[in-house]
C-alpha positions as CSV (number, residue, x, y, z in Angstrom):
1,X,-3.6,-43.2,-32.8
2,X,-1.3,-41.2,-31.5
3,X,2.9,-41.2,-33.2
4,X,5.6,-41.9,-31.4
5,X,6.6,-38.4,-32.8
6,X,3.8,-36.7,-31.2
7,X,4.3,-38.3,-28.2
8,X,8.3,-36.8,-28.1
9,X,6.8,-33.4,-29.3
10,X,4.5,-33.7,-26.2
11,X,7.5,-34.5,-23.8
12,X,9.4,-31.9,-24.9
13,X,6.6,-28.8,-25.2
14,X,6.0,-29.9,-21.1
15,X,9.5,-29.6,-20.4
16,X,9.9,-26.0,-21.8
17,X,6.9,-25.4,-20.1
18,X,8.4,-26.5,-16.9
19,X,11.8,-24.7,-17.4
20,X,9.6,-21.8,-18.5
21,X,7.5,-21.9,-15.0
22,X,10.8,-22.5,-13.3
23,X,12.1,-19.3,-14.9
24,X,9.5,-17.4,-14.2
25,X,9.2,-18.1,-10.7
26,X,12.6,-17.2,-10.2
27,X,13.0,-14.1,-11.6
28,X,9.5,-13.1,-9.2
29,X,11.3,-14.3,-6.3
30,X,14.5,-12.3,-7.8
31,X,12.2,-9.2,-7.7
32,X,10.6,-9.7,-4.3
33,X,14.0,-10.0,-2.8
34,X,15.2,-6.7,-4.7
35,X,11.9,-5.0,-3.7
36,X,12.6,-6.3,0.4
37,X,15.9,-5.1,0.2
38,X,15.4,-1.7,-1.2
39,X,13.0,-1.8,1.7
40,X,15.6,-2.3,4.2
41,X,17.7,0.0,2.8
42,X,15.4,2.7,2.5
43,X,14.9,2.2,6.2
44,X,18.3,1.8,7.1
45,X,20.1,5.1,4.6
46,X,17.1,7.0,3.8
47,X,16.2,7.7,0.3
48,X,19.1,10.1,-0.7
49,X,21.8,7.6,0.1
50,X,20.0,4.8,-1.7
51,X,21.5,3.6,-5.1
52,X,20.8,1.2,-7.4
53,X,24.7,0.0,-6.5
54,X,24.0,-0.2,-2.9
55,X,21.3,-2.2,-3.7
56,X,22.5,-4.8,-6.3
57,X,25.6,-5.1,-3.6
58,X,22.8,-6.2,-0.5
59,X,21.1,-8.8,-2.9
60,X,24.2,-9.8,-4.4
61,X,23.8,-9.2,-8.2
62,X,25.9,-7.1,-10.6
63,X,23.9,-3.4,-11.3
64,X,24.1,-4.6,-15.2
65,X,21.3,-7.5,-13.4
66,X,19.7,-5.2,-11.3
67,X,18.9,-3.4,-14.8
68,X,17.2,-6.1,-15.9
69,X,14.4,-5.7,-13.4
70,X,14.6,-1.9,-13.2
71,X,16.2,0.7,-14.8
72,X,16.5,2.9,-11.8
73,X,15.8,3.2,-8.0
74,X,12.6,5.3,-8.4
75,X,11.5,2.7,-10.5
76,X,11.8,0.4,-7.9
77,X,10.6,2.3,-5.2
78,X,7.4,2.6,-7.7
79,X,7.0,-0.8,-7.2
80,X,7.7,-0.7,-3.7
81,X,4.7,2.0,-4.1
82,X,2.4,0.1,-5.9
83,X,2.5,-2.5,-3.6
84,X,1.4,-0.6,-0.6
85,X,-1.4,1.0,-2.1
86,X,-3.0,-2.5,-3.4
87,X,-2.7,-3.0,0.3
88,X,-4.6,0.1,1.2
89,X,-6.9,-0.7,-1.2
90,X,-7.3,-4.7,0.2
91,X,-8.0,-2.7,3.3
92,X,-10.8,-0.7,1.8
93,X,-12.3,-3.4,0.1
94,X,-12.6,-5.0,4.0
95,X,-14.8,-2.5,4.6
96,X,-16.8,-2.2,2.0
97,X,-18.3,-5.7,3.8
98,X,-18.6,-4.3,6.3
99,X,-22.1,-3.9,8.5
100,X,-21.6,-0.2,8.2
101,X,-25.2,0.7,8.6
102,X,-26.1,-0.7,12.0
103,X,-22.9,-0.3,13.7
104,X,-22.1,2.3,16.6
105,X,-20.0,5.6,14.7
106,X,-17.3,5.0,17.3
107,X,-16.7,1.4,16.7
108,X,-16.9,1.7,13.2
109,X,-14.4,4.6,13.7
110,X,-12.3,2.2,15.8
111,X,-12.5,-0.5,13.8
112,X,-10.9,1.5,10.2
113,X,-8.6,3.2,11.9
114,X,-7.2,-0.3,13.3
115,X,-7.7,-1.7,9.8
116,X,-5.7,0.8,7.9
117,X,-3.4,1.1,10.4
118,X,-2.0,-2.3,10.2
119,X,-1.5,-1.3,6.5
120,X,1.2,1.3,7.7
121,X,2.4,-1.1,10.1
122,X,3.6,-3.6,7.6
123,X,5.3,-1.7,5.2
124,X,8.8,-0.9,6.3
125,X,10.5,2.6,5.8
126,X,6.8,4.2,5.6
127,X,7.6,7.6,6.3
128,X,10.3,7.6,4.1
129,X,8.5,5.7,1.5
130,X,5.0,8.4,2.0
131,X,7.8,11.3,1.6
132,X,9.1,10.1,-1.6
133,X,5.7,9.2,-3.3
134,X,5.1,13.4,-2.4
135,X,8.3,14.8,-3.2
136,X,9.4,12.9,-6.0
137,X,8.4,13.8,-9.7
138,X,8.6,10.1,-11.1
139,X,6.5,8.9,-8.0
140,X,3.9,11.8,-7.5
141,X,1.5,9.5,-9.9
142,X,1.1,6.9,-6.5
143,X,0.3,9.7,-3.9
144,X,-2.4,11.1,-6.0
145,X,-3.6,7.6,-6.9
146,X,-3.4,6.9,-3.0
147,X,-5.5,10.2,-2.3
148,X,-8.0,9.6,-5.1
149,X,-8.6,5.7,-3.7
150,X,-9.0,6.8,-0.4
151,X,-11.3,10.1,-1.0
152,X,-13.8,7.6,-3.9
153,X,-13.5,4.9,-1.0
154,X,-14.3,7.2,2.1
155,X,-17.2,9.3,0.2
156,X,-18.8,5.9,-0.4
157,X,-18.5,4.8,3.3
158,X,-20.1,8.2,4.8
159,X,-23.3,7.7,2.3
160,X,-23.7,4.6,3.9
161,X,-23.2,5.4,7.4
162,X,-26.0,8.4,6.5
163,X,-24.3,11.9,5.6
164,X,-26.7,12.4,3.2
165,X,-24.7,15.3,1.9
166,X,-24.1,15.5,-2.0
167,X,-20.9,13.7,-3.6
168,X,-18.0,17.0,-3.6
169,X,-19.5,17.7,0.2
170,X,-18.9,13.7,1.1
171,X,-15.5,14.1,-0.7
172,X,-14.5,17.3,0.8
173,X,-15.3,15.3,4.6
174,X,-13.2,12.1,2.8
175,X,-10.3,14.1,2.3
176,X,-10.4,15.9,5.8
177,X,-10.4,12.1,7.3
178,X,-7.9,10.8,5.1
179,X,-5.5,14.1,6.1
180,X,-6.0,13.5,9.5
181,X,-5.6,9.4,9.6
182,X,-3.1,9.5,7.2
183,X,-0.9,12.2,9.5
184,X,-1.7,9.9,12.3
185,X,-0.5,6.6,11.2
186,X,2.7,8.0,10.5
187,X,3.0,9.5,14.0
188,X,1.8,6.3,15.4
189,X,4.1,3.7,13.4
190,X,7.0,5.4,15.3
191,X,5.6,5.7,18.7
192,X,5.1,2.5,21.2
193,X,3.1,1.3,23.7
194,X,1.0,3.8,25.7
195,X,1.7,6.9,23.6
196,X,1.0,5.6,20.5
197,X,-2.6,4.2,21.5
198,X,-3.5,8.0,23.3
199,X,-2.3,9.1,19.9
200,X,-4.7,7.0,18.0
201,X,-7.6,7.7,20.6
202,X,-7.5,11.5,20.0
203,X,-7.4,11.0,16.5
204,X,-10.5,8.9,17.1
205,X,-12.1,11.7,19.3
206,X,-11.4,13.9,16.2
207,X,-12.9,12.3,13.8
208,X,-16.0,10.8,15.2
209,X,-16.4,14.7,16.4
210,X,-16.5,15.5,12.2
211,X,-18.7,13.0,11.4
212,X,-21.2,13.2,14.2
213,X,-21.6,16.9,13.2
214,X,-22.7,16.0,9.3
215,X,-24.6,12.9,11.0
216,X,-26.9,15.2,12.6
217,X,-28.2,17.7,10.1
């Protein structure tokens, strides 16, 4: 039989579980809407303007608060980072499912370039974002992380679509297809309308030319 004790205990462990959630689920909310905003300001001043002041001041906290969550802007841009590549990698994963032995080289061509370019599409302040990971020390970690995911990712993909070419060969071909995309999407994110898709059609002429020459040996 259960106490009237244990039955106030009960009530009051749900509550601070509740208040606990509630906490919780601000504070994420809190950090998505720091994360957006250093997005719009990244886009807006570019990264050498950006400050951890600026941006308390846009989501309308003190920088003592903004401390809380991070302790600096790279760290947030890290985030900001991180974020994009589990993107990428969501991307990747897509086509891993993919029916990449049966179909046509230049659909499947078509079809990742359109893929991963929607990844670039979505995440505001890209180039600036892309220029950072390179060029700064506390966020070099992501871009060789990105490269690595996209090379493992790539070299897999070619084996299957029949390079039967030995793993550093596949990976060398991977990173001459991720150079290549990768400079493209960035073109293509600022261009519109026709330019940007003759853009994205001779990069697809480029790289189904690469991969139909290790197709055929």
């Amino acid at each position: 039989m259960v106490s009237k004790r244990q039955v106030v205990a009960r009530q009051q462990s749900q509550e601070l579980e509740a208040r606990s959630s509630q906490v919780q689920g601000r504070a994420k909310q809190r950090n998505q809407q720091i994360l957006d905003v250093t997005n719009t300001l990244l886009e807006q001043v570019g990264l050498d303007d950006l400050s951890t002041a600026l941006i308390a001041k846009e989501v309308g906290i003190s920088v003592g608060a903004l401390y809380h969550y991070y302790p600096n802007k790279y760290a947030i841009l890290y985030a900001i980072g991180k974020q994009w590549l589990d993107e990428i990698e969501r991307a990747l994963l897509d086509m891993v499912q993919w029916d990449i032995e049966s179909t046509p080289l230049e659909t499947l061509v078509d079809a990742m370039l359109a893929r991963n370019l929607k990844v670039y599409q979505r995440q505001r302040a890209v180039l600036a974002l892309v220029q950072a990971m390179f060029s700064v020390p506390e966020l070099r970690e992501l871009d060789q992380q990105h490269d690595a995911m996209v090379i493992s990712y790539m070299a897999e993909l070619f084996k299957r679509m029949g390079i039967k070419r030995r793993i550093n060969e596949r990976e060398r071909l991977a990173r001459l297809y991720l150079e290549c995309s990768h400079a493209a999407f960035l073109v293509v994110v600022n261009q519109k309308g026709e330019r940007a898709k003759r853009t994205l059609a001779d990069t697809k002429l480029m790289l189904c030319a690469l991969l139909k020459a290790h197709l055929s040996e």
